[in-house]
C-alpha positions as CSV (number, residue, x, y, z in Angstrom):
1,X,14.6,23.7,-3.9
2,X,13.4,20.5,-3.0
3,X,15.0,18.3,-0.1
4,X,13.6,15.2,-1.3
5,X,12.1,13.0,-3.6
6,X,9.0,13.6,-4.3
7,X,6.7,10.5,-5.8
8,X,3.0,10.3,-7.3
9,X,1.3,6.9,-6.6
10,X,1.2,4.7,-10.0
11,X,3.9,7.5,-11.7
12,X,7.0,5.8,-13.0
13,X,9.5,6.5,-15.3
14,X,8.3,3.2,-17.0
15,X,4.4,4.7,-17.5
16,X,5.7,8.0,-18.3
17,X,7.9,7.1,-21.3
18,X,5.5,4.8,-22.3
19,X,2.7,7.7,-22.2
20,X,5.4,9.7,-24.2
21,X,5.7,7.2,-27.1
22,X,2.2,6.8,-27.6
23,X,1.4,10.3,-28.3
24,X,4.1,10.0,-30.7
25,X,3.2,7.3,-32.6
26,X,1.1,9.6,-35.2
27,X,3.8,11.5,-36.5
28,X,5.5,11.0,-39.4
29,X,8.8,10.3,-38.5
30,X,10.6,13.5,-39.3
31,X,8.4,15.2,-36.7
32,X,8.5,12.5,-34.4
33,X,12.6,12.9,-34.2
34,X,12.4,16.6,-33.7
35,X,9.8,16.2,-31.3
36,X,11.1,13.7,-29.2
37,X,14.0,15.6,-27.4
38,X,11.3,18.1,-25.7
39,X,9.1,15.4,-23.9
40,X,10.3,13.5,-20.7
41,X,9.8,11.8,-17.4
42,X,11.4,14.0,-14.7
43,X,15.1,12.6,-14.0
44,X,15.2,15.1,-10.5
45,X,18.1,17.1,-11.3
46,X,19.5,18.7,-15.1
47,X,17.6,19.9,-18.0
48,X,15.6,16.2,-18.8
49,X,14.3,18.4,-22.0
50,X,15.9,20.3,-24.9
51,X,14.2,23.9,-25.5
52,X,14.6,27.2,-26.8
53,X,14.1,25.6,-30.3
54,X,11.7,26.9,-33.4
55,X,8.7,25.0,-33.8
56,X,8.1,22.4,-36.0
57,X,5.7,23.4,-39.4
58,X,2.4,22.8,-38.9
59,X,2.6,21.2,-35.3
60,X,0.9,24.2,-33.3
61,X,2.4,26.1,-30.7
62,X,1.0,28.4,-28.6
63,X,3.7,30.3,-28.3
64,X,4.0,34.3,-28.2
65,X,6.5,36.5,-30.6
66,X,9.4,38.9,-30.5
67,X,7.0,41.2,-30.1
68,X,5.1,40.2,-27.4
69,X,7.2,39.9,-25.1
70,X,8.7,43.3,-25.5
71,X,6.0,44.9,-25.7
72,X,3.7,42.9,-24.0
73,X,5.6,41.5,-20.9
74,X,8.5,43.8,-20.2
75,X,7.9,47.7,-21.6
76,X,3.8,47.7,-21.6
77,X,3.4,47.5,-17.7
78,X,5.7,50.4,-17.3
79,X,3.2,53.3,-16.2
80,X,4.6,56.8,-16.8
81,X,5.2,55.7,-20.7
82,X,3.7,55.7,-23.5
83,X,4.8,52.7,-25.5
84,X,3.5,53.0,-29.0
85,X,3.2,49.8,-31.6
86,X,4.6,50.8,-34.7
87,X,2.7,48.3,-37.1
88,X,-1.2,47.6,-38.2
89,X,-3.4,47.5,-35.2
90,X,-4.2,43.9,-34.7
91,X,-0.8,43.2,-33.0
92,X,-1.1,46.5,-31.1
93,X,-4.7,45.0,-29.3
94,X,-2.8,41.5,-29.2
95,X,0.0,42.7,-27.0
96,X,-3.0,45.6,-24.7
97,X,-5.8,42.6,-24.3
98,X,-4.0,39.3,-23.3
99,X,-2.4,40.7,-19.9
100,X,-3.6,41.9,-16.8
101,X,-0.5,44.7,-15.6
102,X,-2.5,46.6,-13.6
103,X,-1.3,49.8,-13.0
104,X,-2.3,52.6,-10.2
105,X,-2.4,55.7,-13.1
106,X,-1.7,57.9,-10.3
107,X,0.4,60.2,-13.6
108,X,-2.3,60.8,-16.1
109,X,-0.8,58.3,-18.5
110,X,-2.5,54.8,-17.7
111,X,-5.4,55.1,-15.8
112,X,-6.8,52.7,-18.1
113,X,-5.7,50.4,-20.8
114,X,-4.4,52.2,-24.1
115,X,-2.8,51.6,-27.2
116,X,-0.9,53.4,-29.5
117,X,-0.2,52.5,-32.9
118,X,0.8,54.1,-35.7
119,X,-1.9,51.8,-37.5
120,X,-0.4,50.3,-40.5
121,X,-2.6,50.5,-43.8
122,X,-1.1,49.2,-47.2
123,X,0.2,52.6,-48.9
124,X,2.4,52.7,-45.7
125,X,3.7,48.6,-46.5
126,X,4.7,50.6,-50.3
127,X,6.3,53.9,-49.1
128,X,7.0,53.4,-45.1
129,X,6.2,54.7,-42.2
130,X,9.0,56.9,-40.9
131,X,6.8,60.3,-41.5
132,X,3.8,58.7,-39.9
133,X,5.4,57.6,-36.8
134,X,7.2,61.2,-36.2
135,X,3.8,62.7,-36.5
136,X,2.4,59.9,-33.9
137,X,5.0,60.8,-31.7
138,X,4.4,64.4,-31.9
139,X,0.4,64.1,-30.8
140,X,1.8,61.2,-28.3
141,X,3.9,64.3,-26.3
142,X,0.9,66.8,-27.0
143,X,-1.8,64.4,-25.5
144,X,0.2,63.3,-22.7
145,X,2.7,65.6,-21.5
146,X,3.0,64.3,-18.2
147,X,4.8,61.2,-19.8
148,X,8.5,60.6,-19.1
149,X,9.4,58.5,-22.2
150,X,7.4,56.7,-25.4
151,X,8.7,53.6,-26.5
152,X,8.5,52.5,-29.9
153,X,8.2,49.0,-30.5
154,X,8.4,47.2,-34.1
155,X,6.0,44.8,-36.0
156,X,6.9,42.6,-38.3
157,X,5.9,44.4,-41.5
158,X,8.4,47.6,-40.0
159,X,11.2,45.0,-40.2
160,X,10.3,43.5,-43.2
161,X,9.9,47.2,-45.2
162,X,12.9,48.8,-43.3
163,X,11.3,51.2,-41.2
164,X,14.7,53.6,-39.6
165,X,12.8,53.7,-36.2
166,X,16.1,54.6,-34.2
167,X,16.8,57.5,-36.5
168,X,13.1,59.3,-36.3
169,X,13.1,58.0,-32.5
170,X,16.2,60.2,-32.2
171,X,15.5,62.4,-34.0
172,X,12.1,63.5,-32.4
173,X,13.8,62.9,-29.0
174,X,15.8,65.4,-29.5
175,X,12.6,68.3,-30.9
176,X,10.1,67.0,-28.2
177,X,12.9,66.8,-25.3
178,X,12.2,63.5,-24.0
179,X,13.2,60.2,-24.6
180,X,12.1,58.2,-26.9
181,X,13.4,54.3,-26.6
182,X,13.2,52.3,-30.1
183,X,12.5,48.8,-29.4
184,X,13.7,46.7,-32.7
185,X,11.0,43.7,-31.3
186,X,9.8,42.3,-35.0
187,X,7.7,39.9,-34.0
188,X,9.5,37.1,-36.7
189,X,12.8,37.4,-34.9
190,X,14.0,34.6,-33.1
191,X,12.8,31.4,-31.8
192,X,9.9,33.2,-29.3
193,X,8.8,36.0,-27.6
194,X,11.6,35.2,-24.9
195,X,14.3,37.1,-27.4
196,X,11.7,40.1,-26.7
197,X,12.5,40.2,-23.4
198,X,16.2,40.1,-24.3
199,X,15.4,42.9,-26.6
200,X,13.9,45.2,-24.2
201,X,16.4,44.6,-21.6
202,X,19.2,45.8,-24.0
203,X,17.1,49.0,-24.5
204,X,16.6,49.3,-21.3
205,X,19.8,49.2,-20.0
206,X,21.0,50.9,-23.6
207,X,18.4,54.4,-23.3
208,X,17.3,54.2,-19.0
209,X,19.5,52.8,-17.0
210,X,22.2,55.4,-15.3
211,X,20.5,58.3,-16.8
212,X,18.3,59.1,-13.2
213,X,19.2,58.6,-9.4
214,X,16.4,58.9,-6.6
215,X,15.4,61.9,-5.0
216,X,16.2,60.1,-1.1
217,X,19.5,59.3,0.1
218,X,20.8,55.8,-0.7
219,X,20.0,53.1,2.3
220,X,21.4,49.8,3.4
221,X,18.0,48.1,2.4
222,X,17.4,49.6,-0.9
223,X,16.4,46.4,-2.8
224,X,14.7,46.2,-6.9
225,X,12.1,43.9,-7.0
226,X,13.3,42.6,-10.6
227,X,10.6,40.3,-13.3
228,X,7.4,41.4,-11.2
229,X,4.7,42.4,-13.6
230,X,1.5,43.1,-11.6
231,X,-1.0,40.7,-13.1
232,X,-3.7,40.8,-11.3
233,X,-2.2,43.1,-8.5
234,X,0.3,40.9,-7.3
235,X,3.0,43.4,-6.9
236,X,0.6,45.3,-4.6
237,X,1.1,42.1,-2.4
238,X,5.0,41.2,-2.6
239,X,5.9,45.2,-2.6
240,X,4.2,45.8,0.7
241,X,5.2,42.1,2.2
242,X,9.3,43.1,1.2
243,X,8.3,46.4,3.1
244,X,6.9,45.2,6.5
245,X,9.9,42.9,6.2
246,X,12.0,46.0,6.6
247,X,13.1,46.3,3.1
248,X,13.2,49.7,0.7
249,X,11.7,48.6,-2.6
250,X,13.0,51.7,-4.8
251,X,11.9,50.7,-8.0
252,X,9.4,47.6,-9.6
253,X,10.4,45.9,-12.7
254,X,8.0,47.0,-14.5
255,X,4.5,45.9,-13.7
256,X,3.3,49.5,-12.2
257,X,6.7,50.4,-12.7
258,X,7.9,54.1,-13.7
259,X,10.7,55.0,-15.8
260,X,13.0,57.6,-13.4
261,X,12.6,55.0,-10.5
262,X,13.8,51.9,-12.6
263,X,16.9,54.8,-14.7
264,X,18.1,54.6,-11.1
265,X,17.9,51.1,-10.5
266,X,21.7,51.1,-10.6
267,X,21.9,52.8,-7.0
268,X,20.1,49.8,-5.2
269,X,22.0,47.3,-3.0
270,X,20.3,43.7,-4.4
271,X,17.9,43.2,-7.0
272,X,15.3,40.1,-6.1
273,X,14.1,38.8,-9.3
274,X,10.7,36.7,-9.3
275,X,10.4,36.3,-13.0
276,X,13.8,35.1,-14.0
277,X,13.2,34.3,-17.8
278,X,12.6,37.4,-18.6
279,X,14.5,39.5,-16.3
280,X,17.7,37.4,-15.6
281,X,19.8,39.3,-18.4
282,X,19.7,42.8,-16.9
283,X,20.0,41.3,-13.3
284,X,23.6,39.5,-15.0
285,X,24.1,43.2,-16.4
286,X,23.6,45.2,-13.3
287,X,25.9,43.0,-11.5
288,X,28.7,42.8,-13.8
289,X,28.7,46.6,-14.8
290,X,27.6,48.1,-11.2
291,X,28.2,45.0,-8.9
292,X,24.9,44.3,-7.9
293,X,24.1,41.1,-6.5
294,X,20.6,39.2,-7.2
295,X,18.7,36.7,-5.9
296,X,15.7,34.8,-7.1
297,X,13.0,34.3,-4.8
298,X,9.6,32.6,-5.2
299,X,6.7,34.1,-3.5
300,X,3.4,31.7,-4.4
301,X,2.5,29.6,-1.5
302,X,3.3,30.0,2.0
303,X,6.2,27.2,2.2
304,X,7.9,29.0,-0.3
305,X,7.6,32.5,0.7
306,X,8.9,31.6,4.3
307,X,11.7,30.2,2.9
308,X,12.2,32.9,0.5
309,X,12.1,35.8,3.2
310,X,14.5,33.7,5.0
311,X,17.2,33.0,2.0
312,X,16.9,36.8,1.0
313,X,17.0,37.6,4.8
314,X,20.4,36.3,5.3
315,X,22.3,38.4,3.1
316,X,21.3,41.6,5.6
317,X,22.0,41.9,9.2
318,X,20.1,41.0,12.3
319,X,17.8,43.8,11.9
320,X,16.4,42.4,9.0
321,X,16.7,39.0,10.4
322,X,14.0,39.6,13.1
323,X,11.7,41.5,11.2
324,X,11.6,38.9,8.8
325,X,10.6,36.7,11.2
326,X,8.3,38.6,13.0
327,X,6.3,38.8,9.5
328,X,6.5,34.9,9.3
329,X,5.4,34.4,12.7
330,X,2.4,36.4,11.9
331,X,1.3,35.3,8.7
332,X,1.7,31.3,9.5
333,X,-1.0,31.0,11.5
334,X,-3.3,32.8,8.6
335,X,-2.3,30.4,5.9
336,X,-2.7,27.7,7.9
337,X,-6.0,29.0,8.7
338,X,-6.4,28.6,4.2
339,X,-5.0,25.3,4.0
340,X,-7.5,23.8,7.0
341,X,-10.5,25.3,4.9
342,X,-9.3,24.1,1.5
343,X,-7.2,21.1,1.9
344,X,-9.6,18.5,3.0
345,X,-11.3,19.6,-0.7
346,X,-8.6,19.1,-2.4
347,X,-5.8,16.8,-1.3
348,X,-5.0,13.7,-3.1
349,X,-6.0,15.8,-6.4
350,X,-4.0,16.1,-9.5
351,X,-2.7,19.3,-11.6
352,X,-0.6,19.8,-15.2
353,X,0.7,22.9,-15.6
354,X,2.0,24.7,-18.9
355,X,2.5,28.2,-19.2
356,X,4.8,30.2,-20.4
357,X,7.4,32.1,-18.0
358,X,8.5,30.9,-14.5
359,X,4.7,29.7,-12.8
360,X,5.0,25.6,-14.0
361,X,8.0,25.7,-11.6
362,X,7.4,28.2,-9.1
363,X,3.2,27.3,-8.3
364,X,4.5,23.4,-7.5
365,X,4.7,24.2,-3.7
366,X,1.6,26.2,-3.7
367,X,-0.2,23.3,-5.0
368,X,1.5,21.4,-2.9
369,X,0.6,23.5,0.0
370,X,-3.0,22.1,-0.5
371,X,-2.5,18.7,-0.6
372,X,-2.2,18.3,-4.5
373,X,0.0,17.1,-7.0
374,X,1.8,18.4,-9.9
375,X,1.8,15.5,-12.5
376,X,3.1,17.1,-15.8
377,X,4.9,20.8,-15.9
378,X,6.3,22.3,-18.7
379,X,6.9,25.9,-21.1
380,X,6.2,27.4,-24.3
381,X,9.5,29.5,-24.4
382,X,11.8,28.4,-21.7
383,X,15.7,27.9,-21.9
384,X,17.9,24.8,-20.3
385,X,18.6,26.7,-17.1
386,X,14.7,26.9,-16.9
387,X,14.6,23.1,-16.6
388,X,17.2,22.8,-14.5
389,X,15.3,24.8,-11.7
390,X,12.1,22.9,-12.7
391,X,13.2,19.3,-12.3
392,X,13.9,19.3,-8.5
393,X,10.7,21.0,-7.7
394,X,8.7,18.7,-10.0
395,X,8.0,15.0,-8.1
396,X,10.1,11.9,-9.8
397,X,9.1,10.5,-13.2
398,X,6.6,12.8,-13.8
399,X,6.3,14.4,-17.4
400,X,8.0,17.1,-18.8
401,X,7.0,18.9,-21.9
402,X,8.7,21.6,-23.6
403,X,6.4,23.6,-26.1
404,X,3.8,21.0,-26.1
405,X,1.5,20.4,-29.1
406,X,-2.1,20.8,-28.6
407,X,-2.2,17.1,-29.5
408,X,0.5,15.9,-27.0
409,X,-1.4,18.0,-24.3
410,X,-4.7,16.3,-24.8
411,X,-3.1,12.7,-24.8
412,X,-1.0,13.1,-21.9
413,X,-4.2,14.4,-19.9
414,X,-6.3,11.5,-21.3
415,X,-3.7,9.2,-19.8
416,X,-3.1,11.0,-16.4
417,X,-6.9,12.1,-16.0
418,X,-5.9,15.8,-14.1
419,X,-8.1,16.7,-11.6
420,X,-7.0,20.4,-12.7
421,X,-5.2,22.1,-15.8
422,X,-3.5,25.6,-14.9
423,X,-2.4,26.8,-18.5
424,X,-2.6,29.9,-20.8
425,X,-5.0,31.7,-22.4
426,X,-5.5,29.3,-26.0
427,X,-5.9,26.6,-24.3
428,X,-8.5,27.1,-22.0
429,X,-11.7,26.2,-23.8
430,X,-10.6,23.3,-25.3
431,X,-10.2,21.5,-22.0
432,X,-13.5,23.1,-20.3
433,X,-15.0,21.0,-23.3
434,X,-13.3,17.7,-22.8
435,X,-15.0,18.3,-19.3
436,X,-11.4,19.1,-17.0
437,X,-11.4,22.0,-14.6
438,X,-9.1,25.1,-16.0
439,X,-7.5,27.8,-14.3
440,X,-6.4,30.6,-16.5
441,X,-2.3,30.6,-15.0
442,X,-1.1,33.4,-17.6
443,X,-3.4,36.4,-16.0
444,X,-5.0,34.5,-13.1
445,X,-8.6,34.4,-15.0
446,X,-9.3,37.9,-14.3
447,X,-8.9,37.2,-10.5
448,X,-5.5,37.7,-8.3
449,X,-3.2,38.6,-6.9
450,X,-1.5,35.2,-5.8
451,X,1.8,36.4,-4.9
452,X,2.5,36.9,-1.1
453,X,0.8,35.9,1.9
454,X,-2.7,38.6,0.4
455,X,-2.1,36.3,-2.9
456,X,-2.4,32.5,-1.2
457,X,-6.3,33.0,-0.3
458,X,-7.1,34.1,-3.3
459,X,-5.3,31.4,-5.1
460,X,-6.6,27.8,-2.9
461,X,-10.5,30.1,-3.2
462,X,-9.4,29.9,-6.9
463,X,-8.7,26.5,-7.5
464,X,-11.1,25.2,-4.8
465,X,-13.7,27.0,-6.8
466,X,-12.7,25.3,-10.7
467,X,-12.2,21.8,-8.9
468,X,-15.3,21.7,-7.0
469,X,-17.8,23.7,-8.9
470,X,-21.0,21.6,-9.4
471,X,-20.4,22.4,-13.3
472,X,-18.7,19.4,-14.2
473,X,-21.4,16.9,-13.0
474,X,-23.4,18.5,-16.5
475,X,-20.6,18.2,-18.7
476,X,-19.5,14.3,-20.1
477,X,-15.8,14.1,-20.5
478,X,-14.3,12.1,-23.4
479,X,-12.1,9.5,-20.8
């Protein structure tokens, strides 16, 4: 974390709060109370913001479900599955179209982006849908038999009608001899799609974990890289960085991943999680049931990979020690290289983040790394003890937002003019129009990877490119 203070010119905690209470002012004032615990200036240490709260009626979120981030985020990217949607089809293409998880479909399961669904019509609503997803799991083994496992992950209606999906899923295990994971996800539970990711980490440890061990003899640097989901190929940049650093990445949680090598996860000597919403409950598991230690590292932008390397170096021995900076010592040089080319473009200019897992904390130093400044950071789904890491990282006073409206967005962006808005899919458009460059920080706008020392080029290319792009001189913003 941060060692200082750091300050905006002509931020305060004054201007802030007083930024805050204007965007306020139109609600009635039931909405106004519920809202005005998730929205404020940056106090520098402690959870400034409450979270992990439902949304208010009719103020829109743009939050994900249950659903989404079961099988979206955590089983989806795992490649030698087949993860079926047990459901109607539109969540199905929901959960397959809105994330890049690349994956290498080196098995003949994934070579390219599929979904499975069990495709919900309304004679299935009346009489259920047990029969129709053992028969969908039947042609899933037939058409894929290379597979290791097929999750089954549940829609809101399966919830709603009460669909047994443990009992066929075990049941059909058993008859087609592989396992099949049921994945109660409903998309209505809970407050967002963060209780998927809780979800899928109790099946996961529940149906996977334990039940493999690798092939190789255990090692003293057998490390899990933990919450890494490969959008846009980034871990094809921290797997191989952990590697020249001397380290034996056994198993990838889960973008590219593959089921035997994360069953044997429980054989590793440290698991380094990068996405710690959604991964911090089985790291918390491992170590409690198999005394695994973790760490969380942060690998976007050079001053924070360095010092990553170095904090996850000094848990090993010299060997490691040297090799890790070795790797340092010959990547510095190269990303200072980036930052001459790109910084005198864009120092001095100004960035609000919002998006939904770890990135409004963990991109601040990348930014940073340029010359620019974070002014406003916040989540759609995030808990206390994500606030807690964000304030030191964030500079003083500056705004914190916890599943900002759309409306709140567009005022406090009217007030701080940002030179550059790095947020999710939904809200992309909407502030191309009011003229402000966008970057696309949920699947890096179909570019990437920006992990790692391959990631940082890409990254200050990327957000030299939507600053400076001659495009904005043809498009009148509204401040």
């Amino acid at each position: 974390m941060s060692t200082e203070i750091k300050k905006v010119e002509g931020i305060t905690k004054e201007s802030t709060q007083e930024m805050i209470d204007r965007a306020l002012e139109i609600y009635p004032d039931k909405a106004k109370k519920k809202r005005v615990p998730h929205l404020a200036p940056n106090e520098g240490e402690g959870a400034c913001v409450k979270s992990n709260r439902k949304t208010i009626p009719g103020v829109m979120s743009a939050r994900g479900c249950a659903y989404a981030g079961a099988k979206g985020v955590v089983w989806g990217p795992i490649r030698d599955m087949v993860h079926v949607s047990h459901g109607p089809v539109g969540c199905g293409y929901y959960s397959w179209g809105t994330r890049r998880n690349l994956m290498s479909g080196i098995n003949g399961v994934d070579q390219f982006a599929m979904q499975f669904t069990s495709d919900f019509q309304e004679k299935d609503i009346v009489y259920g849908g047990d029969k129709k997803l053992k028969t969908l799991l039947q042609e899933a083994k037939e058409l894929f038999p290379l597979a290791k496992g097929i999750s089954v992950l549940s829609e809101c209606p399966v919830g709603l009608i009460g669909d047994d999906i443990n009992s066929v899923a075990k049941a059909s295990a058993k008859e087609l001899d592989i396992p099949i994971i049921p994945c109660n996800c409903e998309g209505f539970r809970g407050v967002s799609q963060s209780l998927g990711h809780h979800i899928s980490n109790d099946t996961i440890r529940d149906y996977i974990i334990e039940t493999r061990e690798f092939p190789e003899p255990i090692g003293p640097y057998d490390i899990a890289l933990i919450g890494e989901y490969n959008i846009g190929g980034d871990a094809w940049s921290t797997k191989p960085l952990l590697e020249e650093c001397g380290f034996n990445v056994k198993s990838v949680w889960t973008g590219d991943g593959e089921m035997e090598k994360i069953a044997a996860t429980h054989q590793v000597k440290l698991n380094v999680i990068h996405c710690y919403r959604s991964m911090n409950y089985m790291c918390k598991v491992m170590e409690e049931k198999y005394g695994i230690p973790w760490i969380e590292l942060n690998f976007f932008g050079p001053t924070k990979i360095r010092n990553s390397l170095r904090k996850l170096a000094e848990l090993f021995d010299d060997t490691i020690k040297e090799k890790v900076e070795a790797v340092i010592a010959k990547y510095d040089p190269l990303m200072q290289a980036v930052i001459d080319e790109y910084k005198p473009r864009l120092e001095r200019k100004k960035v609000m983040l919002y998006v939904g897992g770890l990135r409004p904390r963990h991109t601040v130093n990348a930014y940073e790394d340029l010359g620019m400044a974070v002014v406003g950071s916040g989540y759609e789904f995030a808990h206390g003890d994500d606030y807690e890491r964000t304030s030191p990282e964030m500079p003083e006073a500056t705004v914190i937002y916890d599943d900002i409206t759309e409306y709140e967005f567009e005022q406090f962006a009217d007030t701080l003019k940002p030179d550059l808005i790095g947020s999710g899919i939904k809200e992309k458009y909407l502030f191309q129009k009011m003229g402000i460059p966008f970057r696309q920080m949920h699947s890096w706008d179909y570019s990437g990877p920006y992990h790692g020392y391959k990631g940082f080029p890409t990254f200050a290319r990327d957000v030299d490119m939507a600053i400076n792009s001659p495009t904005w001189s043809l498009v009148k913003a509204p401040f």
